[in-house]
C-alpha positions in Angstrom: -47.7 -18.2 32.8 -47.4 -21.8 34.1 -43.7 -23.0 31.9 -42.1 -19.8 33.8 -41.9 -22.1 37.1 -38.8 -23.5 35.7 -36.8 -20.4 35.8 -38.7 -18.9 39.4 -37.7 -22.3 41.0 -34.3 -21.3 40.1 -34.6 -18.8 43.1 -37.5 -19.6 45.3 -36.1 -23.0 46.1 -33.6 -22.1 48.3 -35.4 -19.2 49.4 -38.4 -21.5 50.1 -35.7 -24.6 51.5 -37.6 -26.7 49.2 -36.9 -30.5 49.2 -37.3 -33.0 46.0 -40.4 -33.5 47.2 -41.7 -30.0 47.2 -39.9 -29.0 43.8 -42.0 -31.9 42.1 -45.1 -31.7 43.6 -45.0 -27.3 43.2 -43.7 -28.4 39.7 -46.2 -30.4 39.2 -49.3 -28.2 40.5 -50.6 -26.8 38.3 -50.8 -29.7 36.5 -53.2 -31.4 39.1 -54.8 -28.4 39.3 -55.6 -28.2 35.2 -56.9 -32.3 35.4 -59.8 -31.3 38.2 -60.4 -27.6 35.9 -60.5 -29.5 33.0 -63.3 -32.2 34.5 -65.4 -29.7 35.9 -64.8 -27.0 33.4 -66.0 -29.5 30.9 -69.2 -30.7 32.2 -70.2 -27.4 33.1 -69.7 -25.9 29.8 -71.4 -27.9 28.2 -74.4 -28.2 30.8 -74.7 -24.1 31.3 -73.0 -22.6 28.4 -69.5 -21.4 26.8 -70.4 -17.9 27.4 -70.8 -18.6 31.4 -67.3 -19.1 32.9 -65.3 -17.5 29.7 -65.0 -14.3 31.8 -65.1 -15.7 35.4 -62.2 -18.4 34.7 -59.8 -16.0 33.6 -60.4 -13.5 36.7 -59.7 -16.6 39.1 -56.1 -17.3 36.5 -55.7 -13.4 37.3 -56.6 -13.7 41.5 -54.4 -16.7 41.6 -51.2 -16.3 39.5 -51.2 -12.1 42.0 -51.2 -14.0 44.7 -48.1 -15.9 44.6 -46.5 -12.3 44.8 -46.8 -12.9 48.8 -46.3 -16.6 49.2 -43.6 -17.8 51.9 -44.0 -21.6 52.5 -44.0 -24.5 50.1 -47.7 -25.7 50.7 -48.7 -22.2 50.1 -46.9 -21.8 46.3 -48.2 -25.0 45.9 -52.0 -24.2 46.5 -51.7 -21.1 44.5 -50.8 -22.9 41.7 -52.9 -25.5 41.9 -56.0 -23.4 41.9 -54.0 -21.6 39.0 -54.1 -24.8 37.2 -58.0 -25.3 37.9 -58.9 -21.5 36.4 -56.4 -22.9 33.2 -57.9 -26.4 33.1 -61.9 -25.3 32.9 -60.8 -22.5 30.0 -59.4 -25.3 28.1 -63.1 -26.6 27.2 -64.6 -23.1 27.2 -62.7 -21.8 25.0 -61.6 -24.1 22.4 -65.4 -25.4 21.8 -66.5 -21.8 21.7 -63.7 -21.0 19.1 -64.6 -24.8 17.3 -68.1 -24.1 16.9 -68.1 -20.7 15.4 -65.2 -21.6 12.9 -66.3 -22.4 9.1 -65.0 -26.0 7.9 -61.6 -24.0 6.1 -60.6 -22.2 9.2 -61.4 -24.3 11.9 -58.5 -26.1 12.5 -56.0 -23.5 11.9 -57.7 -21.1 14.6 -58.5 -24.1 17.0 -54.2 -24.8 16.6 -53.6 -21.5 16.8 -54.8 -21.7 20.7 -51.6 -23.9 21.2 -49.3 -21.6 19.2 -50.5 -18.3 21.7 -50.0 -21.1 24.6 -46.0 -21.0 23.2 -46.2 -17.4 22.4 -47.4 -16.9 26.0 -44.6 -19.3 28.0 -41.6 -17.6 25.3 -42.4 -13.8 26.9 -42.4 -16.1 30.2 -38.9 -17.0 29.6 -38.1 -14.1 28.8 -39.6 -12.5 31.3 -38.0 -14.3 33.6 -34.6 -14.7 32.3 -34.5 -10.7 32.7 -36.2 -10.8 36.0 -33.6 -13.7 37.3 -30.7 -10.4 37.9 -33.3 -8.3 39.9 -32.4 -9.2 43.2 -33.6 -12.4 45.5 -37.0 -11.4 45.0 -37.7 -11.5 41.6 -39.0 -15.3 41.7 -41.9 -13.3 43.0 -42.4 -11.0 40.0 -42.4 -13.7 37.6 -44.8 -15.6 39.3 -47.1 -12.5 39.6 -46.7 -11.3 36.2 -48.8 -13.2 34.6 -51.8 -10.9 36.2 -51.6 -8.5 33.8 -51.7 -10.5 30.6 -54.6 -12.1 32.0 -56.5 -8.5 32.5 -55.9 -7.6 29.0 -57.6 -11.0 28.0 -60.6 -10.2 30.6 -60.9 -6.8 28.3 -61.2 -8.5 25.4 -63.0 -11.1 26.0 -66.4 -8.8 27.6 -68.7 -8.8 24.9 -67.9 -12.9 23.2 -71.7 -14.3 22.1 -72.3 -17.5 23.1 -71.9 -20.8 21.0 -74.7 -20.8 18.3 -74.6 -24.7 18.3 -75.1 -24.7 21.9 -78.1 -22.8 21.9 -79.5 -24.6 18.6 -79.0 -27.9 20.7 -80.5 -26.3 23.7 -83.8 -25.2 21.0 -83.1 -21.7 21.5 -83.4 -21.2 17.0 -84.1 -17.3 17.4 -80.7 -16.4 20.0 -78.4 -18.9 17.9 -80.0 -16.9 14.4 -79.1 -13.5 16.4 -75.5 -14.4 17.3 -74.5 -15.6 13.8 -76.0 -12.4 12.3 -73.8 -10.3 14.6 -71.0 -12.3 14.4 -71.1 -13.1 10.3 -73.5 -10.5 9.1 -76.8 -10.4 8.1 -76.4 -12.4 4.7 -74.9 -15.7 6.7 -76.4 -18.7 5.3 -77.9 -20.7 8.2 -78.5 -24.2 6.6 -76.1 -25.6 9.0 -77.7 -24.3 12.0 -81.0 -25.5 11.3 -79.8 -28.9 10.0 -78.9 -29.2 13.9 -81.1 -31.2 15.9 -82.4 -30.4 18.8 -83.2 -33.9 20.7 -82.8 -34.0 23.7 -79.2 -35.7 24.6 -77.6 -36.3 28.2 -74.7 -34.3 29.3 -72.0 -35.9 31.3 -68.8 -37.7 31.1 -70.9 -41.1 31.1 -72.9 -40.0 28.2 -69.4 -40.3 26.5 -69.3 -43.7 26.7 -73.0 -44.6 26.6 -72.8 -42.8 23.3 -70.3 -45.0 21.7 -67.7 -42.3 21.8 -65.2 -44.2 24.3 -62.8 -45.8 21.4 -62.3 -42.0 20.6 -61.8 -40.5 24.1 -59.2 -43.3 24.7 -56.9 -42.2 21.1 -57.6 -38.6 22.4 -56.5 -39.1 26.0 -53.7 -41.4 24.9 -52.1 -39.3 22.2 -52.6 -36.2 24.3 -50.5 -37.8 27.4 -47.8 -38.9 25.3 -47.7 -35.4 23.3 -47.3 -33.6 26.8 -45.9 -35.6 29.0 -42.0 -34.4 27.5 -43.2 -31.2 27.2 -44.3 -30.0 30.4 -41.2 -32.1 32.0 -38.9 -30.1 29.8 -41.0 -26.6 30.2 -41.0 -26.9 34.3 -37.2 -28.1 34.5 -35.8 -26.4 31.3 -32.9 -24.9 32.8 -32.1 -28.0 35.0 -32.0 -30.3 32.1 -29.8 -28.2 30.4 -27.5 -27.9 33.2 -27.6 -31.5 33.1 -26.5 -31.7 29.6 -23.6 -29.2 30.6 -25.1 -25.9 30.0 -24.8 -23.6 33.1 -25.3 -20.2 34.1 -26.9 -17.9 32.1 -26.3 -19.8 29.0 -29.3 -22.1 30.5 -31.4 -19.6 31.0 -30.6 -18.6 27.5 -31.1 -22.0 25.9 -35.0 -22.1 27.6 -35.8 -18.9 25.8 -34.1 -19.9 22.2 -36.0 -23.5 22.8 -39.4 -22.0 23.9 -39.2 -19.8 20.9 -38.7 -22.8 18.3 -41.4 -24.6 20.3 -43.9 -21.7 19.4 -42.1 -21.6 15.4 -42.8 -25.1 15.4 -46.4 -24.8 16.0 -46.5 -22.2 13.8 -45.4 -24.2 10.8 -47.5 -27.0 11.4 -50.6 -24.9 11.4 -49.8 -24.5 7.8 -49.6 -28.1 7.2 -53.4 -29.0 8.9 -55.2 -28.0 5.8 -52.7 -29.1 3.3 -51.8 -33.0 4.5 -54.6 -33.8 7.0 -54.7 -34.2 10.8 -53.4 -38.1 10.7 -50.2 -37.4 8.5 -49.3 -34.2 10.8 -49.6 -36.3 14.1 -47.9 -39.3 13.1 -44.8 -37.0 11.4 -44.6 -34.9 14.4 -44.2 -38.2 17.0 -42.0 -40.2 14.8 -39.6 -36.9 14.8 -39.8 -35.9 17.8 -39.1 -39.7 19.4 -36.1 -39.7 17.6 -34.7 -36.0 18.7 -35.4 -37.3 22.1 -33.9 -41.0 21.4 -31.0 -39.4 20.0 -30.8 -36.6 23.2 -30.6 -40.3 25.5 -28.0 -41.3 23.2 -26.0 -38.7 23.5 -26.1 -37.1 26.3 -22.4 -36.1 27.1 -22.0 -34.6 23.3 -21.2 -31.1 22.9 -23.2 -28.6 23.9 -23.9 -27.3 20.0 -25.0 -31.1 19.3 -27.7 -30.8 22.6 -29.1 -27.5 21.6 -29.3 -28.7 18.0 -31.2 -32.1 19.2 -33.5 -29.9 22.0 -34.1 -27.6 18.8 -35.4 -30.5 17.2 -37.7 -31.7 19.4 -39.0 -28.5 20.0 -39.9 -27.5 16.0 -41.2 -31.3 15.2 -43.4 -31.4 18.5 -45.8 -29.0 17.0 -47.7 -30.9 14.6 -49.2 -33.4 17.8 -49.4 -29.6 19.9 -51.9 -28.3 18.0 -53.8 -30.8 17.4 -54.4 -31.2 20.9 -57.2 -29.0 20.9 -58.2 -29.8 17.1 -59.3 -33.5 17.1 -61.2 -33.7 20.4 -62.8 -30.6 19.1 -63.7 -32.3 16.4 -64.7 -35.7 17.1 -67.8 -35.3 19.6 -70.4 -33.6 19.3 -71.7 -30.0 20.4 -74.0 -31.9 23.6 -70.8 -33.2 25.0 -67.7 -31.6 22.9 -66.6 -29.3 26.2 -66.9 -31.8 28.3 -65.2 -34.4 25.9 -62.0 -31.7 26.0 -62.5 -31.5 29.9 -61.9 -35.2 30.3 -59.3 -35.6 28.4 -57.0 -32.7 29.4 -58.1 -33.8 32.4 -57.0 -37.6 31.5 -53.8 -36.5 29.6 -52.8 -34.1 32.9 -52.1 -37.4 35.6 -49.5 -38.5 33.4 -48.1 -35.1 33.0 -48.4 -34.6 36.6 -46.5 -37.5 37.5 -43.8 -37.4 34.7 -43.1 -33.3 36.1 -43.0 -34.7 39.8 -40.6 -37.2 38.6 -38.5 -35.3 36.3 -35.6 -34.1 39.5 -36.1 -37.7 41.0 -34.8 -38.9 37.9 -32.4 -36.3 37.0 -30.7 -37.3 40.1 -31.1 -41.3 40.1 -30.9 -42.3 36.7 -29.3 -39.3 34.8 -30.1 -37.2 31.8 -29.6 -39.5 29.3 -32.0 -42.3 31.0 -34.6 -39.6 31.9 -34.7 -38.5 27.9 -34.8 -42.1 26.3 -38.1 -42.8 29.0 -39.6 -39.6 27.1 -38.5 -41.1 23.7 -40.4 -44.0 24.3 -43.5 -42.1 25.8 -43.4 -40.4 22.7 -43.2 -43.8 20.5 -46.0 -44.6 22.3 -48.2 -42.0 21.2 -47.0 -42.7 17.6 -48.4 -46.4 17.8 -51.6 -45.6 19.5 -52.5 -42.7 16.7 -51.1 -44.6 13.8 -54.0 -47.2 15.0 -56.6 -44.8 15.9 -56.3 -41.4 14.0 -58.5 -40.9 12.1 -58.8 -38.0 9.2 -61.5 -35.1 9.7 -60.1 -32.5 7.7 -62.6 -32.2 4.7 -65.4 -32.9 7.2 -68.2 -30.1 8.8 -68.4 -30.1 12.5 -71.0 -32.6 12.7 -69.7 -35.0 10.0 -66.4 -35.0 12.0 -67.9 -35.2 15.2 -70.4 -38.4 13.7 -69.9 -42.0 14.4 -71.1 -43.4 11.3 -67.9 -41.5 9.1 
């Protein structure tokens, strides 16, 4: 839905006329747009409910990503997909706490990771999608960027009758509803020893209460590591095909390398949800940034190689980035509790977005100024940034329940 940008701008910017400016800042839209869904998304999840905007958020993703059918200036792509980013942002929280808190201890991180691996799933059929689309005439820039409307109903189907969080409404005192919801969702032999070892003092909600709580050292390794996991990515989603121009693949043999790369970005997160269980959070984030900062070192380094040497180095990057992908949802998931856990994600999506932001807005600035090769050893050492900060800070919560993980004192 949002990585198919990069083939649409391939069209709609000289349709549009757009400038450097405008391909950056529509480029990076969506991206502004998920930091202020993300905030508010956040904060009001965990004030009102998961249940409450679950539906709604997804019918603004569906209302927004239709109306770019009809846009015809800059500004107005622009604000489409900046409310398009908000209605992605505030599902970020609502979902992945929602899915967090009715996970048992063996499962949860796989299904939490497996958010990120339908997030790759979702931008390969956008590459494809597009990449077919491209040949349609000089309209189809419009088609792709409205075709994300029907995914998005099917997901509003689906998503009708989801309970809300049991752990919210244990916290919130509500025993008899959270009982209810774990009996329809589990049965009526579940074992509620967890839910009723959840206490129901009264806590404050809000981004403050993050740091009043003593849970600031932990939303500054989150924030950090998930900048410097995304910040590469999203630059080399929303200008896939012009990087690979720039490393001297044209034509429809761009177009061809985005698909083959999006696909090994969703095969990558695939395999490294089978390694969350088996080696831990920590060892799967710090493999996955030592790799992948030296696929893109190496991309910097040689940059006028053969074309079978770039698509072999982007391939790279794109299976060994999965490991710090997933866990993008996992370990903030996991490390706060359920009175501030939504809007503990919210911030720092929201946090990890400005960076992303800028980094998309400056990926054809730099293209242009300081060439390919400069512009992929900046994103190496983003990326050897994250490896240092987690190597430091990671910790491991993979044998730990919800609450244990989400504790100070473990």
């Amino acid at each position: 839905m949002l990585s198919i940008i990069g083939i649409a701008l391939v069209q709609a910017t000289p349709y549009l006329g757009l400038s450097l400016f405008w391909e950056g800042m529509i480029g990076a839209s969506a991206l502004i747009g998920i930091f202020l869904g993300g905030f508010v998304g956040g904060w009001f999840t965990d004030k009102f409910g998961r249940q409450v905007l679950y539906t709604l958020d997804l019918v603004a993703i569906g209302v927004f990503s239709l109306a770019q059918f009809w846009v015809e200036s800059a500004e107005s792509l622009f604000f489409c997909r900046l409310f398009l980013g908000i209605a992605v942002g505030a599902d970020y929280p609502i979902a992945t706490a929602l899915l967090a808190e009715f996970a048992p201890k063996k499962y949860r991180g796989p299904l939490t990771g497996m958010l990120n691996v339908m997030w790759f799933v979702g931008a390969a059929i956008g590459y494809i999608v597009g990449g077919i689309l491209l040949h349609m005439g000089p309209d189809a820039w419009r088609w792709m960027l409205a075709s994300a409307a029907l995914p998005t109903a099917i997901f509003i189907f689906l998503r009708r009758n989801t309970p809300e969080s049991p752990r919210w409404l244990r916290r919130k005192g509500r025993y008899l509803e959270a009982k209810a919801v774990l009996k329809q969702v589990y049965g009526q032999d579940v074992s509620m020893q967890e839910l009723e070892s959840i206490t129901t003092e009264p806590k404050p909600v809000g981004i403050t209460a993050l740091f009043r709580a003593g849970y600031g050292t932990r939303m500054i390794f989150v924030s950090v590591f998930w900048t410097c996991t995304i910040v590469p990515l999203f630059a080399v989603y929303a200008f896939s095909p012009k990087i690979l121009t720039a490393l001297g693949l044209t034509g429809d043999l761009s177009n061809m390398g985005s698909v083959a790369i999006t696909i090994l970005f969703m095969l990558g997160t695939v395999f490294a949800l089978s390694l969350v269980n088996k080696i831990g959070r920590r060892a799967l984030l710090l493999q996955s940034f030592f790799w992948t900062s030296l696929a893109l070192l190496l991309l910097g380094l040689f940059a006028n190689s053969t074309q079978y040497v770039i698509l072999l180095l982007f391939a790279a990057y794109a299976l060994t980035t999965g490991g710090s992908q997933i866990l993008q949802f996992i370990y903030p998931n996991e490390l706060f509790p359920t009175e501030i856990r939504a809007s503990a994600v919210g911030l720092a999506s929201s946090l990890s977005r400005i960076g992303a932001a800028v980094g998309t807005y400056l990926v054809p600035l730099a293209l242009v100024r300081i060439g390919i090769g400069a512009t992929m050893l900046v994103a190496a050492a983003i990326t050897l940034v994250g490896f240092v900060v987690s190597y430091k800070m990671a910790p491991e919560t993979m044998h730990c329940s919800l609450e244990d993980a989400a504790s100070l004192a473990q």
